[in-house]
C-alpha positions as CSV (number, residue, x, y, z in Angstrom):
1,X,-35.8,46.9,-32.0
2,X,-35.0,46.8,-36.2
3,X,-35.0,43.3,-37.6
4,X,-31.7,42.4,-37.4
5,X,-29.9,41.9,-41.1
6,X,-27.2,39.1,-41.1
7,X,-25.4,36.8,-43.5
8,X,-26.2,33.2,-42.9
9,X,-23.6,30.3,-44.0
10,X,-23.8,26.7,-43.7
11,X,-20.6,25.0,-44.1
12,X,-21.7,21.3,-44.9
13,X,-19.5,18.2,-46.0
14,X,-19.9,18.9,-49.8
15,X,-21.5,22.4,-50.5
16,X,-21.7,25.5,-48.9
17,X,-25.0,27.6,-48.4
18,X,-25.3,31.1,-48.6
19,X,-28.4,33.8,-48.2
20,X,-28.6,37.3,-46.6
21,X,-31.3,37.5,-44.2
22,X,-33.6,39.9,-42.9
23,X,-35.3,38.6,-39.9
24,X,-36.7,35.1,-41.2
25,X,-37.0,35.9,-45.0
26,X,-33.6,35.0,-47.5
27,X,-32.7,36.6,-50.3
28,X,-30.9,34.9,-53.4
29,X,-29.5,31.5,-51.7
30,X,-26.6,30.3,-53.3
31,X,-24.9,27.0,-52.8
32,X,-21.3,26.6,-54.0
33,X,-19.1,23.6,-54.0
34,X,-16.9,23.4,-51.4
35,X,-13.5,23.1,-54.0
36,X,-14.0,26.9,-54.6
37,X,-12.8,28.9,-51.3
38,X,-12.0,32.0,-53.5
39,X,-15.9,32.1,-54.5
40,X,-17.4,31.4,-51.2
41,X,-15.6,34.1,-50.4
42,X,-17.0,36.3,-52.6
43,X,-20.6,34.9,-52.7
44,X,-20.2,36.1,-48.7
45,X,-19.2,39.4,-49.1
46,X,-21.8,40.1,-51.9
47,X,-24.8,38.8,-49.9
48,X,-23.3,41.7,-47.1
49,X,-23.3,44.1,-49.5
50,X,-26.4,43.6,-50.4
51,X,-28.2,44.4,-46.9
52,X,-28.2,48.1,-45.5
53,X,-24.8,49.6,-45.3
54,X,-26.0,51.7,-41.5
55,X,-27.0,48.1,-40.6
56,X,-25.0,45.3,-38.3
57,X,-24.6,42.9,-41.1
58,X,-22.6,40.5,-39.2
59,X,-21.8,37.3,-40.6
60,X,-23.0,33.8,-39.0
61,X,-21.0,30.7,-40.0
62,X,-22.2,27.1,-39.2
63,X,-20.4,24.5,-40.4
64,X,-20.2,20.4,-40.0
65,X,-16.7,20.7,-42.0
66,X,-14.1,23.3,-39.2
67,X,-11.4,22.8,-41.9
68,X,-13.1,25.3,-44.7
69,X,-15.0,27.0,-42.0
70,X,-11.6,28.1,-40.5
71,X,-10.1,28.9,-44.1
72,X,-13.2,31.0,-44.6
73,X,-13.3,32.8,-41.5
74,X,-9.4,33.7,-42.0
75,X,-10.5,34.4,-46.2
76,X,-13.3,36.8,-44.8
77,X,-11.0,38.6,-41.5
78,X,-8.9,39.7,-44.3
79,X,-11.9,41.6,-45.7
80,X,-13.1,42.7,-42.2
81,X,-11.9,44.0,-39.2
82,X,-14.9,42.3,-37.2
83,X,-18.5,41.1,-37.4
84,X,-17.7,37.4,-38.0
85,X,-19.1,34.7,-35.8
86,X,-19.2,30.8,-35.6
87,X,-22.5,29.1,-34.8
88,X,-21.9,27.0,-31.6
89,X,-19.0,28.6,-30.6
90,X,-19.4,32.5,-30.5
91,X,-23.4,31.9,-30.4
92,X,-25.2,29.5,-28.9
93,X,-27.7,27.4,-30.6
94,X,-31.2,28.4,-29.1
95,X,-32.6,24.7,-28.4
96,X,-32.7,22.4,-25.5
97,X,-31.4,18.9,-26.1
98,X,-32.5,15.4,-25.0
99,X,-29.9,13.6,-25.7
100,X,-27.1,10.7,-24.1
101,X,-24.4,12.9,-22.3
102,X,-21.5,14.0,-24.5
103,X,-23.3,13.5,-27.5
104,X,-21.8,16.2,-30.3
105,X,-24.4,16.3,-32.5
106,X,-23.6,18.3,-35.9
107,X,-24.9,21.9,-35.8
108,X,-26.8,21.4,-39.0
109,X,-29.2,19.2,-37.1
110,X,-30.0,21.5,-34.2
111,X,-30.2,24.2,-36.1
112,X,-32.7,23.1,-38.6
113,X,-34.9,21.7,-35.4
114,X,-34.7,25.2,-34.3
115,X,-36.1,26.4,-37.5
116,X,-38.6,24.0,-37.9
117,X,-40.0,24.2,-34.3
118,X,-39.7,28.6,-34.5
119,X,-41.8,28.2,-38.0
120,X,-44.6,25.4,-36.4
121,X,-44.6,25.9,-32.9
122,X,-45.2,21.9,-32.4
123,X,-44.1,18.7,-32.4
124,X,-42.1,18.0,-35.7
125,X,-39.7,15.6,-37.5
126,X,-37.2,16.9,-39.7
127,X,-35.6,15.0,-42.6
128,X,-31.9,16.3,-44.1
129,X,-31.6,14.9,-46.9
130,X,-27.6,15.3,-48.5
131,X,-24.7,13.3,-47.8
132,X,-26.0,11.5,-45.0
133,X,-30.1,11.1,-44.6
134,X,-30.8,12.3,-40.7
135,X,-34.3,11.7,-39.4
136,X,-34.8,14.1,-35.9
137,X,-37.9,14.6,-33.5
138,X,-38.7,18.0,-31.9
139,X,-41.4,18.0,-29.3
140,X,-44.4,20.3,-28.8
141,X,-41.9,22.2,-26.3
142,X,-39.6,22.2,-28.8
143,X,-37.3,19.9,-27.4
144,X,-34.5,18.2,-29.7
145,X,-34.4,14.1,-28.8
146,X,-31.8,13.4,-31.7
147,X,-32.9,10.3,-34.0
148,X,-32.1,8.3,-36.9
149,X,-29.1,9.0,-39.0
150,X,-28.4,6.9,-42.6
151,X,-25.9,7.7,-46.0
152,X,-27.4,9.4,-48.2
153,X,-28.8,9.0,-51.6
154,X,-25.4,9.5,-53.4
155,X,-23.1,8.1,-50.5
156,X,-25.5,4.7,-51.7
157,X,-25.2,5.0,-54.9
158,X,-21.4,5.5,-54.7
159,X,-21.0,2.5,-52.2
160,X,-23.0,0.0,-54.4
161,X,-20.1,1.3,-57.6
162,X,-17.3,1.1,-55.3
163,X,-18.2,-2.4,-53.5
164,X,-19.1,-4.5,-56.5
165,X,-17.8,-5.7,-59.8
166,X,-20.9,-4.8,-61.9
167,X,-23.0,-2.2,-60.9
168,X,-22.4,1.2,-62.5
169,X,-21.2,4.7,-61.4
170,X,-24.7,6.8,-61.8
171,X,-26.0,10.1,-61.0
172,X,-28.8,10.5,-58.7
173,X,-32.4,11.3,-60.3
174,X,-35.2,10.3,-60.1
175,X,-36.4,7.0,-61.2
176,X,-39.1,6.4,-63.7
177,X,-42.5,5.5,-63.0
178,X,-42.6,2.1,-63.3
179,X,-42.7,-0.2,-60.2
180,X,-39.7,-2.6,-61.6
181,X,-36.3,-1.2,-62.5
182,X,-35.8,-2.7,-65.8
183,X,-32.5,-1.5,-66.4
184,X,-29.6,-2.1,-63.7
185,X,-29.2,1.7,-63.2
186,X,-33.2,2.1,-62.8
187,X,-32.9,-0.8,-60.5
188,X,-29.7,1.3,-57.9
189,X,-32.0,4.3,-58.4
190,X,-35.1,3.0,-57.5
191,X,-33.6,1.0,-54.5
192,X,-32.0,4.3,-53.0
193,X,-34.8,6.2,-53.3
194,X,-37.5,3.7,-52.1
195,X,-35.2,2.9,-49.2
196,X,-34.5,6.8,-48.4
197,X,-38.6,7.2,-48.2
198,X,-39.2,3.9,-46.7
199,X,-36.5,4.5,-43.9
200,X,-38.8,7.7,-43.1
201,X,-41.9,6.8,-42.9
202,X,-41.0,3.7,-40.7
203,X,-38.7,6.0,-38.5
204,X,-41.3,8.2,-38.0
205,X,-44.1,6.0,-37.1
206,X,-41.9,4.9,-34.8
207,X,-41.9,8.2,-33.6
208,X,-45.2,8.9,-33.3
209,X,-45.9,5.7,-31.7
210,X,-43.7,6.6,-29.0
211,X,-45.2,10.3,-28.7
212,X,-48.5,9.6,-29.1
213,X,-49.0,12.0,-31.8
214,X,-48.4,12.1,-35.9
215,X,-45.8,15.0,-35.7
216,X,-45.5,17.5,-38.8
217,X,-42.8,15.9,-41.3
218,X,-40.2,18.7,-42.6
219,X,-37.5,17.8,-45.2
220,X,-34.6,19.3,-46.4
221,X,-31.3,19.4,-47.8
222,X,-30.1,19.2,-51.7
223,X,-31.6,15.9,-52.2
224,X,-35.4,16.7,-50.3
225,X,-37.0,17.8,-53.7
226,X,-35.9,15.4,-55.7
227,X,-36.2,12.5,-52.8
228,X,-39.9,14.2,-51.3
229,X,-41.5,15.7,-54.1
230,X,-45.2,14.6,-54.8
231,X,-44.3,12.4,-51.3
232,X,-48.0,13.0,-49.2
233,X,-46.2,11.3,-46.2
234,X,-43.9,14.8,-46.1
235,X,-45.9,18.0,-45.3
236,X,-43.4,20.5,-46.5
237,X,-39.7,20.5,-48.4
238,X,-37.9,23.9,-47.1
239,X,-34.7,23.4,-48.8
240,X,-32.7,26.0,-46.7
241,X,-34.0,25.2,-43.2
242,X,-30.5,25.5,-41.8
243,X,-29.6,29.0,-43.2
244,X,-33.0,30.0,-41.6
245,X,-31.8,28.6,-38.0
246,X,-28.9,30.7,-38.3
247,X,-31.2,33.6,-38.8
248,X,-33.1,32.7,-35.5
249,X,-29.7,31.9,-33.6
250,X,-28.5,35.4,-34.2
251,X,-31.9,37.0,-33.5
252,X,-31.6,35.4,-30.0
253,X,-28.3,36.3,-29.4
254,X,-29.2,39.6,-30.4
255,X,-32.2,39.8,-28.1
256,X,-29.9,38.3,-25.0
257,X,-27.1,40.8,-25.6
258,X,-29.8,43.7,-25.7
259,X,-31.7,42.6,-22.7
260,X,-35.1,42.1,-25.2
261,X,-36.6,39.2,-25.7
262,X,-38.6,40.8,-28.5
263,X,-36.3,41.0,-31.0
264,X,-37.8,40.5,-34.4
């Protein structure tokens, strides 16, 4: 069977993610604030255009925010006459679950356990680092058992503004290399960030304890660069794990539609 060609797009709370795909490899990701329908829009239909024209090219949404999901999928039905599906709803998400019953966990999460695990092929813990900070385990048989969730870098930064007198409205960045935050902003900064890696690493100790194995750490998300980088705790930063799990949803619904469980 060809290597199926899709559009993948991750809906999130802030941000929207978009990449054609061609099996597991993206081309061009954009992200795009989620203020701009009109430009999602056409950021979708360019990334289609952009893959074979005698192709499929259907379009995968997944989306933790069903308000613009469903203004995009009506934006993009205007364009089309078909080829557009919702993560979750239309397709299944390609992952078992060990979790309490009735637990709706966002798609984001399961997806990016099903891109982690498709990629290793063992036990892992991924870290999604954007508006909210979500640690998950993934067993060796690929098994999602849920995890740790926490507000992200700039949800923090905007509480500590919002909830006191003094402390400033900042931008997240980095903070500089000394141990002390000498300034008040150095000091929000370095307490978000130290807190962000120190929630991991305890989380996933906790883990491993409980396992009996050191799992592979994967982080990603908009903040996992900035948040990870030079971090030897974190094995790898794969900022568009998500769009990738889209890729493998739709290559497993394409296999079970077919009848082929060796669809590339």
């Amino acid at each position: 069977m060809s290597t199926l060609q899709l559009v993948a797009i991750n809906v999130g709370n802030t941000r929207t993610h978009i990449a054609a795909a061609t099996g597991m490899e993206l081309a061009d990701p954009v992200s795009l604030s989620n203020t701009d329908l009109g430009a999602i829009t056409q950021a979708v239909l360019a990334a289609r255009e952009s893959l074979k024209a005698d192709s499929l090219r259907p379009i995968l949404i997944a989306s933790n925010n069903d308000t613009l999901a469903d203004q995009l999928g009506s934006a993009l039905t205007d364009q089309l006459s078909e080829g557009i599906y919702r993560v979750g709803d239309d397709l299944p998400i390609p992952i078992q679950v060990d979790l309490a019953p009735e637990t709706m966990t966002g798609s984001d999460r399961l997806l990016n356990a099903v891109a982690a695990f498709e990629v290793l092929q063992q036990a892992c813990v991924v870290v999604d680092a954007g508006t909210a900070v979500t640690v998950d385990f993934v067993d060796g048989e690929g098994t999602f058992h849920g995890g740790a969730i926490a507000p992200g870098a700039r949800m923090q930064l905007a509480s500590l503004h919002e909830h006191t007198d003094a402390l400033p409205d900042i931008d997240l960045a980095a903070p500089d290399t000394e141990v002390f935050g000498r300034s008040t902003a150095e000091a929000m900064l370095r307490g978000v960030y130290v807190g962000i890696r120190g929630l991991v690493r305890t989380t996933v100790e906790q883990y491993a304890e409980h396992y009996g194995a050191f799992p592979t750490i994967v982080a990603t998300g908009g903040d996992a660069d900035l948040l990870f980088r030079g971090d030897e705790f974190v094995d790898r930063v794969v900022p568009d794990l998500t769009l990738l799990g889209i890729a493998v949803a739709g290559r497993e619904a394409m296999a079970t539609a077919s009848g082929d469980g060796d669809a590339a």
